[in-house]
N, C-alpha and C positions, 0 to 999 in steps of 0.2 A: 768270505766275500772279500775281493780284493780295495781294499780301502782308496778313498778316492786320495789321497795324499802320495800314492804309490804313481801316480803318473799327472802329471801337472795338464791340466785343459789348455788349449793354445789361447790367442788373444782372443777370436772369433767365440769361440764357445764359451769363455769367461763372460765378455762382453756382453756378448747375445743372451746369457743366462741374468744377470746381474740386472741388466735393463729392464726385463720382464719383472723381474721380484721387486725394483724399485716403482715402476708402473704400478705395480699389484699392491703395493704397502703407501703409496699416494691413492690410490684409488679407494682405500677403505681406513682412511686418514680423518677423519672429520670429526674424533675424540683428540686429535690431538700428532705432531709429527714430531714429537720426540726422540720416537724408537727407530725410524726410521734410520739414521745415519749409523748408528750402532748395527742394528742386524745387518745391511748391507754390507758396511765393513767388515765384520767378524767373519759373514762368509765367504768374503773372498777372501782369507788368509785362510781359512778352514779347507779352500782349493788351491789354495797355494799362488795366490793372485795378493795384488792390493788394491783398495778400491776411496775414492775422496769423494765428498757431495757437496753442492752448495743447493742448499733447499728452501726450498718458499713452499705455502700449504699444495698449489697445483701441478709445481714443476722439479725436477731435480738439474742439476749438471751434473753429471758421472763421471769419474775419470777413474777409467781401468788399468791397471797395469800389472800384466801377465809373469810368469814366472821368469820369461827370460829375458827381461825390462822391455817388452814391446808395450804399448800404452794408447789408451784411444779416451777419446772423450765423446761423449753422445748427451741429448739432453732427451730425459724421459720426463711425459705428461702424466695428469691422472686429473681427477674430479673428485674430490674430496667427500667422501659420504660413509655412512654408517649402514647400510641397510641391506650390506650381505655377509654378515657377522659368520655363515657358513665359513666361508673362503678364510676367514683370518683364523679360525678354528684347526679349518685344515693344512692350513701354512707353516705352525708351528712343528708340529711333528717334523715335518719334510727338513727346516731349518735345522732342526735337533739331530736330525739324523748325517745330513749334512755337516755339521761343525765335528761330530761325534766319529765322520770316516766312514760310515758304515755303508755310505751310494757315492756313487761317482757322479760325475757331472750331467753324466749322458742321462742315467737313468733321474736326478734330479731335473734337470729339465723337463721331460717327458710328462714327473709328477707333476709339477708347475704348470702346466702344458694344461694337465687336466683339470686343476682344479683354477684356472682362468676362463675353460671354457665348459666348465660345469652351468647347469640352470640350477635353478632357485631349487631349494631343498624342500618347499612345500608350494602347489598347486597355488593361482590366482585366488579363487575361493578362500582359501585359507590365508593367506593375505589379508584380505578384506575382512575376515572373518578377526585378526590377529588387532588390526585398527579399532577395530569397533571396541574390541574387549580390552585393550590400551586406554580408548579413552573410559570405557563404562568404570575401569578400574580408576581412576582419576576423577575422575567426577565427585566421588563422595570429600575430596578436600577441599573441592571450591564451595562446595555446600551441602553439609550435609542430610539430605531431603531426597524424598520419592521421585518431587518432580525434576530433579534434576537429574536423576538416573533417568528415567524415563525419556527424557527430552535428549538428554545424551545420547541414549540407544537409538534413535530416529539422525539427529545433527551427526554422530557419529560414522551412523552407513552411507551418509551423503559425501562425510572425509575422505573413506576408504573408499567409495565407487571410482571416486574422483582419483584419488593415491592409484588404484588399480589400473585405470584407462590410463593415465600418464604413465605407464612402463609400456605403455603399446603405442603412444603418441607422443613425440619427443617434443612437439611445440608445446604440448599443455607442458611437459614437464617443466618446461624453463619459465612457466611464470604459474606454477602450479599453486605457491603459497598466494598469493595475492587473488586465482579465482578461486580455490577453496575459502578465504575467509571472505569476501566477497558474496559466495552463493551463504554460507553457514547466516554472514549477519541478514542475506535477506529474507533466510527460513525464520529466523529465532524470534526477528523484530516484527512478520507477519501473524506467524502461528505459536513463539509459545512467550515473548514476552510481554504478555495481553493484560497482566497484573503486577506493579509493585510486589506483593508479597510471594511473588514465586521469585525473588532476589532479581538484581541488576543483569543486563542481558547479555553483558560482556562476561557475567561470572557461567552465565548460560551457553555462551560461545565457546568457551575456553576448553574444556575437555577435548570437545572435536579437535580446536584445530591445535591440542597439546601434540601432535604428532608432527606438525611442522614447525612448532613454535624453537629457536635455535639456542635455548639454556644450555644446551651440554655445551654447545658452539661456545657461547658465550666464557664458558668457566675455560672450556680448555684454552680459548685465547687467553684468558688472565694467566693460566698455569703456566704457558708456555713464555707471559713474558715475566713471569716471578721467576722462572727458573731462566732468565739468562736467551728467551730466543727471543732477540726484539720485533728481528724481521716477518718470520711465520706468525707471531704472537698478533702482532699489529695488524698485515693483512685478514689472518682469520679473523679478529675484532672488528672491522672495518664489512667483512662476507658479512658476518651475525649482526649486526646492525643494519645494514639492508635487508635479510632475510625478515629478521623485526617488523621493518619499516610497511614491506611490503605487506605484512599482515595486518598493521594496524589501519593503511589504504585502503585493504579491503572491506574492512571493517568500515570506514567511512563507505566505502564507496555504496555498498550494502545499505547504509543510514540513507543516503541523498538517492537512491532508490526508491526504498519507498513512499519516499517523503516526508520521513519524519525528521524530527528533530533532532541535533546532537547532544541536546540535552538531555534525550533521553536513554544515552550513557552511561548513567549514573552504579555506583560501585556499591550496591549495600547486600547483605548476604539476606538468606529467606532464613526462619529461623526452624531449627535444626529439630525432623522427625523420624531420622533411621536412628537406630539403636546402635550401639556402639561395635557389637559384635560384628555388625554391618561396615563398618570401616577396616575393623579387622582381616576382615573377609577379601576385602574392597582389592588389598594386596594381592591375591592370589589370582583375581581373574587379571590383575594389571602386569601379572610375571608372566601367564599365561599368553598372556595379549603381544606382551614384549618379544617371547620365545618365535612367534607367529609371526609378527609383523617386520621383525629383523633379521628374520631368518638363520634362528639361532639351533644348535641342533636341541633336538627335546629329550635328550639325555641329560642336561647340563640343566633340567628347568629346576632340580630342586636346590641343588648348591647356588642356582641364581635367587631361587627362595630362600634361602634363608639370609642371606647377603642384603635381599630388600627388607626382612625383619629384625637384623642386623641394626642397618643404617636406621630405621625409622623407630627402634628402641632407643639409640643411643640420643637421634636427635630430640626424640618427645622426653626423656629422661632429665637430659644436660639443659633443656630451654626451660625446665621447670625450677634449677637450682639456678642457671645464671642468664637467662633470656635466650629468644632466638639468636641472634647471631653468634652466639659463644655457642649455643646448638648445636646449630650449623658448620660449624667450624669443626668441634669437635666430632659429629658424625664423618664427616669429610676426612678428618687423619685418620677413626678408624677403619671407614669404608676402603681407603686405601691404602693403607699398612695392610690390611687381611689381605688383599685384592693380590698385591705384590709379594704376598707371602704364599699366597696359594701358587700363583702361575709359575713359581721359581719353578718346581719341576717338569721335563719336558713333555709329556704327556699330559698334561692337566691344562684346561684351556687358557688363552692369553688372558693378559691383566685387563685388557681393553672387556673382551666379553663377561668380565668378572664385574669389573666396575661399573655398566650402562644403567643396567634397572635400579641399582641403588642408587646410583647418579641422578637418572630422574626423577627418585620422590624426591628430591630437595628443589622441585620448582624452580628453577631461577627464571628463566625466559615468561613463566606468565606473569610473573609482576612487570616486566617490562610490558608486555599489552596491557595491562591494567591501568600502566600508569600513562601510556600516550594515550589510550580510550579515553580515562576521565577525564585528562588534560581535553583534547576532544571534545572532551561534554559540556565543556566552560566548568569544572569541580577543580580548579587551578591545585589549593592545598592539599587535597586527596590527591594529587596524579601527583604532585612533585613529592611529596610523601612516600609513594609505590615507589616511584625513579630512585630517589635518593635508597629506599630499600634493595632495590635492584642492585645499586652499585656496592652496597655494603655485604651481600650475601653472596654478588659472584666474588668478590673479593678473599672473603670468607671460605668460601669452597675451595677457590682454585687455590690458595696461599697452604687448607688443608688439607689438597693432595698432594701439595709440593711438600708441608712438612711427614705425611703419613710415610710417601714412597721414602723419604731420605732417613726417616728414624729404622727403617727394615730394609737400606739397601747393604749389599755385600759390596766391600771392597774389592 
C-alpha cells in the first residue's frame, strides 16, 4: 500500500481533514480535553502537515500548515459529551493507522467520513433499556435495600423515557437535566417516599437521576486544572456546576409541587436488607447498563468488568486501612495507571472508554445533590458536611488520575 507520507495532502485536504477529527475529538470531549492537542498534532506531521490549537472544552482555533508552508486557520466547534463512546472507539484504530503510513489522506477521510455519520450502535430500546440497568446497578450504594431497587426500577424508566425522547427533541435536550429531576422528585415524593424508614427521598431519587448527575464532569475539570489547563479546566468546572445546580432546581421544583415541605429532604439511609452478594452482583448489571446506555461496543463489556471490580476492590480495601479519601485517591492512581497502560497499544480501546465505569463507582456528583438537597431541607450541618466531601473527593480523584497517568506515562 502506498504510504500516505509518500505524497503530501495539499492545504485543502489537510485542513478539511484535521477540522473534522478536531470537531469529532471536541464533540466526545466531556471526560476531559487533554488529548485533544496531542492527536491532532501528531497527525498532521504523520501527513506531513503541522498543525497548533488553542482549545477551550467547546471550541478549538486550528492553524494548518501544509507541507509546502501554505497555512490556514479555521475555528472548529463541538458540544462536549460522553454518550457515543462508539465513535471514540472507532477513531483510534483510523489514528493509528494514519501516524503508522499505512492510509493516505483520502482514504482517511472517507473513514472519518463514516464513522461521524454512523447511528448509534444499539436501537432506542436498548438505550432506555441501558439507563435503567445504570441506575438499578447504583442503586444498591445509596441503600442497600429491596425497596430501593424496586423504586429505582419504576424512577429509573421514567430517566431513560425521558434521556430517550430528548435525542428526538432538541428543546427537551437542552434543559433535559432540570425536567428529569423535576418529574423523578415529584414521582418519589408522591408515591414512594410515603415512609421515613424506606431512607430519605433524595437517597431515593439519586439512582435515576445518577445518569445526568455531572461527577465525572466534575473530576475531570479538577484533572485538567491539576495538570496545568487552567482555561478548559475552569470553563468545564463552571459547565458541572450548572449541570449540578439544575438538578438540585428540579429537585426543589419537584418539592413546591406537591406541596410539601423542604424539610422533607432529609438525608438518612433505610437500614440495610439485600445481602451482600447482592451488591456484588449490583456491578455487573451497572457495566451492563454502561455498555448500553453509552454506547459502548459489547465486545469490550468484560475488560470494562473487570476494571469496575478493579477500582471498587482497591477502593473498599485501601478506605478500610486509611479511610475514604485515601480510598479514593488511591483507587483513582490505580484505575488510571491500568487504564493508560491498557490503551497504549493501537488496537485496544482508548484510555477514555477504559476509565468511564470505574470512574463512576467513585460517586462524586451525588454527594454534591446530597449536599444542596439537605442544605435545601434546612439540615445546614449535614449538607455542608456532603459539600465539603464533595470538594475533598473530586479533589482526590482528579489529583489521582493526574498522579496514576504520569507514574505509567512513556517519555
Amino acid at each position: 500500500m502506498e504510504s500516505s507520507r509518500a505524497v503530501a495532502p495539499d492545504l485543502d485536504e489537510l485542513a478539511g481533514f484535521l477540522t473534522r477529527l478536531t470537531r469529532l475529538l471536541l464533540n466526545t470531549s466531556g471526560e476531559g480535553a487533554e488529548g485533544i492537542e496531542e492527536t491532532v498534532t501528531t497527525t498532521a506531521r504523520a501527513l506531513g502537515g503541522e498543525a497548533s490549537l488553542l482549545l477551550v472544552p467547546d471550541a478549538a482555533t486550528l492553524t494548518v500548515t501544509a507541507g509546502d508552508g501554505a497555512a490556514r486557520t479555521v475555528i472548529a466547534r463541538g458540544v462536549p459529551e460522553v454518550f457515543r463512546l462508539d465513535q471514540v472507539t472507532a477513531l483510534k484504530p483510523l489514528l493509528a493507522d494514519v501516524r503508522a503510513g499505512r492510509t493516505d489522506i483520502t482514504r482517511a477521510s472517507a473513514r472519518l467520513a463514516a464513522i461521524e455519520e454512523s447511528g448509534p450502535p444499539y436501537p432506542w430500546w436498548a438505550k432506555l433499556i441501558g439507563i435503567v440497568l445504570f441506575a438499578l446497578g447504583f442503586a444498591p450504594l445509596m441503600q442497600s435495600t429491596s425497596y430501593e431497587v424496586a423504586s429505582t426500577a419504576v424512577l429509573g424508566t421514567i430517566a431513560a423515557t425521558l434521556a430517550v425522547v430528548a435525542d428526538r427533541v432538541p428543546r427537551l435536550a437542552a434543559i433535559l437535566p432540570l425536567v428529569a429531576a423535576t418529574v423523578i422528585s415529584i414521582v418519589t415524593i408522591e408515591v414512594f417516599a410515603r415512609s421515613p424508614s424506606h431512607g430519605g427521598p433524595v437517597l431515593l431519587m439519586l439512582p435515576a437521576l445518577f445518569y445526568f448527575v455531572p461527577g465525572d464532569y466534575l473530576s475531570a475539570a479538577t484533572a485538567e486544572l491539576a495538570a496545568g489547563r487552567m482555561t478548559t479546566g475552569a470553563i468545564r468546572l463552571v459547565n458541572s456546576v450548572f449541570l449540578l445546580v439544575q438538578l438540585y432546581l428540579g429537585v426543589l421544583l419537584g418539592v413546591y409541587a406537591t406541596g410539601a415541605s423542604t424539610r422533607a429532604l432529609f438525608d438518612v439511609a433505610a437500614e440495610a436488607d439485600l445481602p451482600r452478594w447482592a451488591l456484588f452482583l449490583s456491578w455487573i448489571v451497572f457495566t451492563v447498563g454502561t455498555v448500553l446506555a453509552f454506547a459502548v461496543p459489547y465486545r469490550l463489556f468484560w475488560p470494562l468488568l473487570a476494571l469496575v471490580y478493579l477500582t471498587v476492590a482497591v477502593q473498599s480495601l485501601v478506605t478500610k486501612l486509611i479511610g475514604e479519601t485515601g480510598g479514593t485517591f488511591v483507587a483513582a492512581v490505580v484505575l488510571s495507571a491500568t487504564a493508560t497502560v491498557l490503551a497504549r497499544a493501537p488496537r485496544r480501546p482508548p484510555r477514555l472508554v477504559l476509565l468511564l465505569p470505574g470512574f463512576f463507582t467513585l460517586t462524586v456528583g451525588s454527594l454534591g445533590m446530597r449536599g444542596l438537597t439537605t442544605l435545601a431541607g434546612g439540615y445546614v450541618i449535614e449538607g455542608f458536611q456532603d459539600l465539603l466531601k464533595l470538594v475533598t473527593i473530586v479533589m482526590a480523584i482528579a489529583v489521582g488520575m493526574v498522579v496514576g497517568a504520569t507514574l505509567v506515562r512513556r517519555e
